[in-house]
N, C-alpha and C positions, 0 to 999 in steps of 0.2 A: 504494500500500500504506500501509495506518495505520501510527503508531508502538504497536501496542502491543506488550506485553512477551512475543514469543513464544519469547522463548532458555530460558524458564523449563522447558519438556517436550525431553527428551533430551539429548544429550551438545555439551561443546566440542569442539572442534577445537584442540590447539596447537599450533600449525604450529612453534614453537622454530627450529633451525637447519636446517630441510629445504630452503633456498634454498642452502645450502652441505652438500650430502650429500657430500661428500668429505671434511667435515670434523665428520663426525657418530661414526664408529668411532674417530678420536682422542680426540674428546673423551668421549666413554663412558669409553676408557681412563684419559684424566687427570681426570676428576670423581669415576671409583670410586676410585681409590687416594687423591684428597686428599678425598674422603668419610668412607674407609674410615680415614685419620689422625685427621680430624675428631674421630670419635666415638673412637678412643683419645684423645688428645692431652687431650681435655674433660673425659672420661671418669676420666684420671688426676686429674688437677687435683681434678675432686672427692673421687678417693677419697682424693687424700694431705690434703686439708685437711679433709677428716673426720676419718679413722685418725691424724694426725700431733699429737698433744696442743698441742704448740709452735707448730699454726698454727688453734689454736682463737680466735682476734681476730674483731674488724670486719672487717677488711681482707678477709680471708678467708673469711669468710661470704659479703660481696658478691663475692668474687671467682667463691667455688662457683653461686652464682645465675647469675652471667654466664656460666660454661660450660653450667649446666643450660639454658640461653636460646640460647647458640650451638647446641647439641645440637640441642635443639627444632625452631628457626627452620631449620636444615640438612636435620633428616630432613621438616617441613612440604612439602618442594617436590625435593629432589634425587634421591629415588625414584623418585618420578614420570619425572623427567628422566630418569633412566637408562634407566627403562623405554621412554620414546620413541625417545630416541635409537637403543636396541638391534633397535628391527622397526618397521613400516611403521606400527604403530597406534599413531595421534596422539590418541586422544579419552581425554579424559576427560568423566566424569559430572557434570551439573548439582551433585549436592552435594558430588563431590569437590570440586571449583573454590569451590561458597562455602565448604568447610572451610578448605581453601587461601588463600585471600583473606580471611579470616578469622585464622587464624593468621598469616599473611605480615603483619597489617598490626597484629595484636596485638602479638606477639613484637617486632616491631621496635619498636614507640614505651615498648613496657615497656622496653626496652636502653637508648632514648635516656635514659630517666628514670633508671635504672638508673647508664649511667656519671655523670650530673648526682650520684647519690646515693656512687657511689667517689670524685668531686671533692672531694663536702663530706666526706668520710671521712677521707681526703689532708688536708686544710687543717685539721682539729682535731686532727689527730696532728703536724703542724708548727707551726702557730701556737699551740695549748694542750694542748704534751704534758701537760703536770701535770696539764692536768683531763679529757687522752683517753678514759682509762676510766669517768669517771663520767660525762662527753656522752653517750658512743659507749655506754652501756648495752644488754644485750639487749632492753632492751624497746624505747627506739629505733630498736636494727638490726630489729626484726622489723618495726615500724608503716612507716618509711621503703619497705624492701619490698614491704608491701604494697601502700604508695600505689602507688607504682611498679607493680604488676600491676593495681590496679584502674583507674588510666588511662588506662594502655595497651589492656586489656579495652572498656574504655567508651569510647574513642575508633574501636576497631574494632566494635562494636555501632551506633555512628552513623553509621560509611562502610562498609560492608560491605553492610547491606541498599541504603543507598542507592546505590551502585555497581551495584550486582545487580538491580534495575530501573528501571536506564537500557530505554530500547526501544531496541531493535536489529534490526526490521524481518528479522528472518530473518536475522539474520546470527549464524553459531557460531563461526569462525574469529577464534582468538586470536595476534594476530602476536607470539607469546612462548614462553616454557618452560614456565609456570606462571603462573597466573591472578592476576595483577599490576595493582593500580587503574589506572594511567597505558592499558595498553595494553584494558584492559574500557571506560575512557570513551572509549581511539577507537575501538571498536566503534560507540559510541551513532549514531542517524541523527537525534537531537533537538541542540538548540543545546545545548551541555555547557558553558556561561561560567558556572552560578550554580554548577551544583557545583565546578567548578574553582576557585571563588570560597570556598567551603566549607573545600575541599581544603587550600587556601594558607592560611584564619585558624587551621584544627585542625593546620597544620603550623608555625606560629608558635610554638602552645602545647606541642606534642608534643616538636618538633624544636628550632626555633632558640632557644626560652625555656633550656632544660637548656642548650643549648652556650652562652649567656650566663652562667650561672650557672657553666659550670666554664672558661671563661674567666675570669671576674672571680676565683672562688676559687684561682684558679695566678695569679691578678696578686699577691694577696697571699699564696700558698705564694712566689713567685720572691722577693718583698720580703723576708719571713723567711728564705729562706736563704742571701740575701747577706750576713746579718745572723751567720751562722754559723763561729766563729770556728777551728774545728778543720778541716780539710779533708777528713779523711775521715769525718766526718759528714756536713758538703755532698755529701761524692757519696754516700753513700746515700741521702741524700734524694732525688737528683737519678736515681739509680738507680730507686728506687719510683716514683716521680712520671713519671720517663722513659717506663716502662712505660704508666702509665696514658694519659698523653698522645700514646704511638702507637697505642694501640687507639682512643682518640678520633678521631683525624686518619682512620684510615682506615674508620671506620666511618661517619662528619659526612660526609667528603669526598662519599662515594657517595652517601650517603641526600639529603642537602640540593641536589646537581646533579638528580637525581633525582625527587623529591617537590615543591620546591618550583618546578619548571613543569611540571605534570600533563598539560598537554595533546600536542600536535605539535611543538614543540621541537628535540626532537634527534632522530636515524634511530635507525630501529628497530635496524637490526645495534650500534650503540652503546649504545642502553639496554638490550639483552640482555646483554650483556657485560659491563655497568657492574654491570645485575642477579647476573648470575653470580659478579664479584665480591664484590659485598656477601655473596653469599649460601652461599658456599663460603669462599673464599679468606681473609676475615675471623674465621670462626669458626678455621679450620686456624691459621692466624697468630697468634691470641689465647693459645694454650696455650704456642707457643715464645719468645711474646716474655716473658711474664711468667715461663715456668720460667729463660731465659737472662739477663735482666735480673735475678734476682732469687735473692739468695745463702738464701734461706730455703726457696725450692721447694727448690732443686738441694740444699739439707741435709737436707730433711724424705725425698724422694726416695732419696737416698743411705741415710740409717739404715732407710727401710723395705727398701732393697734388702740392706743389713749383714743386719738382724733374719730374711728370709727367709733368707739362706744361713745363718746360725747352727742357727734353727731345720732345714735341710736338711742339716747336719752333725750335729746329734744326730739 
């Protein structure tokens, strides 16, 4: 049989967790209710740092884009999932899967640029408060942004098609959830070293360049707030910054074990799982850590909750 590309006429196959159907109606149960948080948890974040005048900042802007981004990246593929998990039909439609693969790999490298762009946010409100405001301008928060979305877009514009004709000699069956690079190049039945090759230099630039950058820029947040002589200043710094630095950890953690060895590597039951975290558990997490860490959600929060029972007593 030739290689050509005949995956392009009809449907995938996900085969997801059907190798474990015992453990298929659990987890429906536990992905719709931390779904179903997801899009609260996210959901609020944005609206109080809209409505909340006091959390009209930088900070906050970026922070609203990162929930509108978990939001996203969550409902791009967990629907689907539920749907499989819930009855015998595994398939999805050729252009579900490149919408999916598409957005899966948009969404994600827009975050990665994205928390690169809360590090530099972090690091001019600690190393130049005085001139916070005028850096951190609107028109900077919006341009940084964009970058941030047109990279990410344009990084998935270059691997998305080329992922999507690989030849697969007849083969549909996706050993995944959702139509995920790693597991569509081992579909391929051609040698996959140049793309994987590809793969690794756009995940230099996408991935580990940002985590360079908010590394080095918390080498020198940490230097400034040793420098800090009040103590409870240092822990609010160290409060905000806490924050940021655990959505990092667990978002870097997954995606870089992950992405940068695209090929055969690790077992499939592992990188489903690894998947499922990135792609649930992170977005759920992102709104508790930042409302718990942080005395300005939990205030902003608190007075809109004050203002509605006011207004429900008159």
């Amino acid at each position: 049989m030739d290689g050509t590309n005949d995956s392009t006429q009809g449907n995938f196959i996900l085969l997801g967790f059907s190798n474990h159907p015992h453990l298929e109606r659990i987890l429906f149960v536990v992905i719709l209710i931390a779904y179903l948080l997801t899009l609260v948890g996210n959901t609020t974040i944005i609206l109080v740092s809209w409505l909340d005048p006091h959390l009209h900042t930088p900070m906050y802007f970026f922070l609203t884009h990162l929930s509108f981004l978990d939001l996203s990246f969550t409902t791009s593929s967990i629907p689907q999932l539920l749907y499989n998990l819930n009855g015998h039909d595994k398939t999805i439609s050729y252009t579900g899967c490149a919408i999916q693969l598409f957005l899966f790999l948009g969404l994600g490298g827009v975050e990665c640029l994205l928390l690169a762009v809360m590090a530099y946010d972090r690091f001019v409100a600690v190393c130049k408060p005085l001139h916070y405001l005028v850096i951190m301008n609107p028109r900077l928060c919006m341009s940084l942004v964009l970058v941030a979305w047109g990279c990410g877009v344009a990084n998935s514009l270059i691997m998305s098609p080329v992922t999507l004709q690989l030849p697969r000699c007849g083969r549909h069956s996706v050993d995944h959830f959702l139509c995920e690079m790693p597991a569509l190049i081992r579909m391929a039945c051609v040698n996959t070293a140049v793309i994987e090759g590809t793969v690794f230099v756009l995940a230099v630039g996408i991935v580990l360049s940002p985590l360079v950058f908010i590394l080095v820029s918390y080498g020198y947040i940490v230097r400034a707030v040793l420098q800090i002589q009040p103590v409870s200043g240092r822990q609010k710094v160290f409060n905000t910054c806490g924050s940021h630095l655990t959505v990092v950890s667990l978002f870097y953690g997954n995606i870089i074990y992950m992405y940068m060895q695209p090929g055969n590597s690790s077992s499939q039951d592992q990188s489903k799982f690894l998947t499922l975290f990135y792609n649930i558990v992170t977005p759920l997490l992102n709104p508790l850590i930042y409302t718990l860490r942080n005395k300005e959600v939990k205030g902003a929060l608190r007075r809109m909750l004050l203002d509605n029972r006011g207004v429900g007593k008159d």
